[in-house]
DRENVO-356983 format. One record per residue (C-alpha): residue number from 1; y, x, z. Coordinates in Angstrom, 1 decimal. Last residue first. Layout:
@k:NUM&north:Y&east:X&up:Z .
...
This chain:
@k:186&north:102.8&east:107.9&up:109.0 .
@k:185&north:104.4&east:109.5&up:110.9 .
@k:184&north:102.0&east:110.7&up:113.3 .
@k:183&north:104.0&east:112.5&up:116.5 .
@k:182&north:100.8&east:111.6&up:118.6 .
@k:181&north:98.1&east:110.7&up:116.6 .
@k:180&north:96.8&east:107.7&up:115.5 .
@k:179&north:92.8&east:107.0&up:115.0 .
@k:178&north:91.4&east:106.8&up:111.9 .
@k:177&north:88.2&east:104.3&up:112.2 .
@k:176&north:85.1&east:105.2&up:110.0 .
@k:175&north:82.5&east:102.5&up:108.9 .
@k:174&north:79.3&east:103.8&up:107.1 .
@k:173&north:77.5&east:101.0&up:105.8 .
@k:172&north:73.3&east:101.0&up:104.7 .
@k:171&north:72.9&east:98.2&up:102.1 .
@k:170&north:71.1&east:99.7&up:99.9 .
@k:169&north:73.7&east:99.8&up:97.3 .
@k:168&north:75.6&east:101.7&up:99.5 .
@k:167&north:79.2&east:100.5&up:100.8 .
@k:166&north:81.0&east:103.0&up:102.3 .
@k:165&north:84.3&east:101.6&up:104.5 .
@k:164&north:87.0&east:104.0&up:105.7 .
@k:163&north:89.7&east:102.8&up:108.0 .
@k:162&north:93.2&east:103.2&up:109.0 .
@k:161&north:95.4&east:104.9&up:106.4 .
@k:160&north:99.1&east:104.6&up:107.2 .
@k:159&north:101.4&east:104.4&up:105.2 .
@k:158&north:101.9&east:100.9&up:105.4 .
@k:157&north:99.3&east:99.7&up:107.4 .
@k:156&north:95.7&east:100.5&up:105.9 .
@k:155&north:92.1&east:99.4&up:104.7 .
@k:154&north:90.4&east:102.1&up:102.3 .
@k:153&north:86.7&east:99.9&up:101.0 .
@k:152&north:84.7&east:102.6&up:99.2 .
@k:151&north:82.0&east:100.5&up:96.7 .
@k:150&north:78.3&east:101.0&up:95.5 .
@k:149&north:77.9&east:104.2&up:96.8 .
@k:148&north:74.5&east:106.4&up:96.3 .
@k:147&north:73.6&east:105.1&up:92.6 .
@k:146&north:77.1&east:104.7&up:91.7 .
@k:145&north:77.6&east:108.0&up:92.4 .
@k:144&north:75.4&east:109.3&up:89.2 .
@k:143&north:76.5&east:106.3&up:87.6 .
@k:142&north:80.3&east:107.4&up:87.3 .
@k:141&north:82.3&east:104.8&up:87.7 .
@k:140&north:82.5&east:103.8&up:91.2 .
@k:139&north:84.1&east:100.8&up:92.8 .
@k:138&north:87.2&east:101.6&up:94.8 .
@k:137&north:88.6&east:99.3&up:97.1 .
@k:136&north:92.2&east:100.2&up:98.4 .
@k:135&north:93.1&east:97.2&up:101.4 .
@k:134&north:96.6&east:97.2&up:102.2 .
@k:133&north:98.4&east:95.6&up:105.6 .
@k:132&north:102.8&east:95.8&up:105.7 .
@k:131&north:102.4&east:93.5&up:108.9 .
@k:130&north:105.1&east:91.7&up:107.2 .
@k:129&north:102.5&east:90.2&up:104.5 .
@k:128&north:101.0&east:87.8&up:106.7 .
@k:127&north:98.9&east:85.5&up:105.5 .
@k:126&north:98.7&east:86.6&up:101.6 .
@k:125&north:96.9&east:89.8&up:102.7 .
@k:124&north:97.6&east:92.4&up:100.6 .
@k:123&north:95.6&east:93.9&up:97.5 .
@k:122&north:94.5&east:96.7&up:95.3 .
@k:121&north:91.3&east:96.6&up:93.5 .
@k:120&north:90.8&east:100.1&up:91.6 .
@k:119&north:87.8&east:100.9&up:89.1 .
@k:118&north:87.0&east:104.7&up:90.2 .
@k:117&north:86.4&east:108.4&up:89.0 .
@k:116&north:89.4&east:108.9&up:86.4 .
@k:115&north:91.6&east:105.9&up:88.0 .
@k:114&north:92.0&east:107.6&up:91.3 .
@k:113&north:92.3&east:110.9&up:89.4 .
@k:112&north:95.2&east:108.8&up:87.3 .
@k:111&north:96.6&east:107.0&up:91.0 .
@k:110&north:97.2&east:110.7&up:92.6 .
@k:109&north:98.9&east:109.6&up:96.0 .
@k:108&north:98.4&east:112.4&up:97.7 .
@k:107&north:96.2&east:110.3&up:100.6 .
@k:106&north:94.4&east:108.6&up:97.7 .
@k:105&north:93.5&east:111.4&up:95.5 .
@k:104&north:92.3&east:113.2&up:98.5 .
@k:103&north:90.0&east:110.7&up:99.7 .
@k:102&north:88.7&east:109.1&up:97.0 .
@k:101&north:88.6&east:112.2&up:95.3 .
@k:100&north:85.9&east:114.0&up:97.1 .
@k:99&north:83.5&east:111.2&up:96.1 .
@k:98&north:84.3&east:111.9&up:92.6 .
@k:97&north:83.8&east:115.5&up:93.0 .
@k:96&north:80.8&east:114.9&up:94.8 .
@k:95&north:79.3&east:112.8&up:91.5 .
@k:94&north:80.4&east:115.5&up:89.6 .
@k:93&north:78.7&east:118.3&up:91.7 .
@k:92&north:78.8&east:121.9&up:90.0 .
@k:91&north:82.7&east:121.3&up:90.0 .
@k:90&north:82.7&east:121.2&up:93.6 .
@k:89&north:81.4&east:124.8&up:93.8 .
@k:88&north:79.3&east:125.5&up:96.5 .
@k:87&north:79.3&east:126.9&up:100.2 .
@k:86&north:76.5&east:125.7&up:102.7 .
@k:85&north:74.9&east:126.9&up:106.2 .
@k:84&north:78.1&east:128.3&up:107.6 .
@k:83&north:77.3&east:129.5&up:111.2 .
@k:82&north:79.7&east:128.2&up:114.0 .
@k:81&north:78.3&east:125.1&up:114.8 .
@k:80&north:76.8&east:123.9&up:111.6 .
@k:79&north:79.4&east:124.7&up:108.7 .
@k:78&north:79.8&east:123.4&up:105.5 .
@k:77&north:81.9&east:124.9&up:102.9 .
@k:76&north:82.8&east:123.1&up:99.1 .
@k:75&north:85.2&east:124.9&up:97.0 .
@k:74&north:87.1&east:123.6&up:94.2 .
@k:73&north:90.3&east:123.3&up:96.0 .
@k:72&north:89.8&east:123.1&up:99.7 .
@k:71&north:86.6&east:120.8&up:101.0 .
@k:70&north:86.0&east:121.6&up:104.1 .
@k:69&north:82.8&east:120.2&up:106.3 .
@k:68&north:82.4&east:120.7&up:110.0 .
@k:67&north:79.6&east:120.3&up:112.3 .
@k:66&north:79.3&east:119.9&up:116.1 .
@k:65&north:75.3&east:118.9&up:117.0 .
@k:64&north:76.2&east:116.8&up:118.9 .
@k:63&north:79.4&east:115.2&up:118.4 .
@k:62&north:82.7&east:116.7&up:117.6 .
@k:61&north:82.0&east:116.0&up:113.8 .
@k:60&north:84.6&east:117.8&up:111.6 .
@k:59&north:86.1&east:116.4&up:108.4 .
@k:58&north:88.3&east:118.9&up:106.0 .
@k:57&north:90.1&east:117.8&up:103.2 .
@k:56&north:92.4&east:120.4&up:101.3 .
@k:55&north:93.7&east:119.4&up:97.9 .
@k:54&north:97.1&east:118.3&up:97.2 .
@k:53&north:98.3&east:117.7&up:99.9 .
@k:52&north:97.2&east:118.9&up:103.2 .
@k:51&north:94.5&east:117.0&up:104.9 .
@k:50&north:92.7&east:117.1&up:108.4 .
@k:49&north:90.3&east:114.6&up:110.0 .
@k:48&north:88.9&east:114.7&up:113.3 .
@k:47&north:85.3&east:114.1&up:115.2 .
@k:46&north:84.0&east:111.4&up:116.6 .
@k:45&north:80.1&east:109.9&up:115.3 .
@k:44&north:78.0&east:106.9&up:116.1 .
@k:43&north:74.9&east:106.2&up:114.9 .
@k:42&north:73.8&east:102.4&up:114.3 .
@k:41&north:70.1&east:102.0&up:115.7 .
@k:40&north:66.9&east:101.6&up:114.9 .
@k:39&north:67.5&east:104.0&up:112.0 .
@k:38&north:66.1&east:104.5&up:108.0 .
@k:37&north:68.3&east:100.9&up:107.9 .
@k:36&north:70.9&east:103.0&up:108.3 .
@k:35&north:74.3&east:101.6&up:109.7 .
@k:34&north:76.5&east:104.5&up:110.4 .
@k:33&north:79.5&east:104.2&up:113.3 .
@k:32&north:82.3&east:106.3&up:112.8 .
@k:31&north:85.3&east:107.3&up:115.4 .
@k:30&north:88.1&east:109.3&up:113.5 .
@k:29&north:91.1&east:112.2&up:115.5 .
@k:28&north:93.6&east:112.3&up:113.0 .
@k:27&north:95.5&east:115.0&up:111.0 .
@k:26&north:97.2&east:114.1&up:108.0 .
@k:25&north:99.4&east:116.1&up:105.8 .
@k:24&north:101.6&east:115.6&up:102.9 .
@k:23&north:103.0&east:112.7&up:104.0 .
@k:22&north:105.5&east:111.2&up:101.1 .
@k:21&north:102.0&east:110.8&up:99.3 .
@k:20&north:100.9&east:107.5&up:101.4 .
@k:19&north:104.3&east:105.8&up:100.3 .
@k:18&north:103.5&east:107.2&up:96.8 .
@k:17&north:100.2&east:105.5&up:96.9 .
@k:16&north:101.8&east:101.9&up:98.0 .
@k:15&north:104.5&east:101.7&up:95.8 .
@k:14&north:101.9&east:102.6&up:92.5 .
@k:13&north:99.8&east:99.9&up:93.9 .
@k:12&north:102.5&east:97.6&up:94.2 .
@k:11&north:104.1&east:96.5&up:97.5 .
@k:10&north:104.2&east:92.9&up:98.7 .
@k:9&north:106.9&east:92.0&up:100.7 .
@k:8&north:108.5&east:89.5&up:98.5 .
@k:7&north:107.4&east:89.9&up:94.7 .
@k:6&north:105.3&east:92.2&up:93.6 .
@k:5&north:102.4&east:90.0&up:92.6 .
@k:4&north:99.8&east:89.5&up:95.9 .
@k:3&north:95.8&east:89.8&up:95.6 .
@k:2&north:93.7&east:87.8&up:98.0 .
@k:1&north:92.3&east:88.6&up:100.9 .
């Protein structure tokens, strides 16, 4: 991919966050596969995403064993099954926090906490820019995350996020697909 100037169909960065900020909430159903090296084979996980601008993320795992993780404000809670095992403050975490903000500074459309935790590559592909495809990469800058995630690839259509890449420096990949929902608008 190579990176497009404004001109034509292209979208700017700034264009493209407030397009994904205009929808305040996202629900999705997700399919991920994790490539370990730790593991003989790839995992794969389903579950469903949920956020509501400006800061609720929640991610639960419909596999076996079910699991859910919510991240509302400040406040971290993870649940196995129906017991909550975990409950911390995000600000205790920086390199969390950071992680955290991929997600819900992107989908809100918050390009200075973007900025704050990450270097930015925005592009579009050159081939076929009526397709309206992005691709978000954001390379930590906090060491402390650097050291567990090397890059976060965000690929969409308009504004419409579609998949999640984690790069570790390891090489291990975790690769989610967001699935459309009925009535998304996005």
């Amino acid at each position: 991919m190579a990176l497009l100037s404004t001109s034509g169909w292209a979208a700017t960065l700034d264009e493209r966050l407030a397009s994904l900020s205009a929808h305040p909430v996202l629900e999705a159903a997700y399919e991920e596969t994790r490539q370990m090296a730790l593991l003989d084979a790839p995992l794969s996980l389903r579950g469903r995403l949920v956020f509501r601008a400006p800061d609720y993320l929640a991610k639960s795992v419909e596999t076996s064993p079910p699991e859910l993780l919510v991240v509302e404000g400040s406040t971290v809670r993870r649940q196995l099954g129906a017991q909550e095992i975990a409950r911390f403050a995000l600000d205790a975490h920086p390199a969390l926090r950071a992680f955290v903000e991929a997600y819900r500074a992107t989908l809100s459309g918050d390009r200075p906490a973007l900025e704050a935790h990450y270097r930015i590559e925005y592009s579009e592909p050159v081939d076929a820019p009526e397709r309206d495809d992005w691709t978000l990469v954001l390379i930590p800058r906090d060491s402390d995350l650097a050291a567990r995630v090397e890059r976060i690839v965000l690929d969409g259509r308009a504004a419409r996020l579609q998949r999640i890449r984690i790069h570790e420096p390891g090489g291990d990949l975790s690769d989610m697909r967001v699935m459309a929902t009925a009535g998304d608008a996005r």
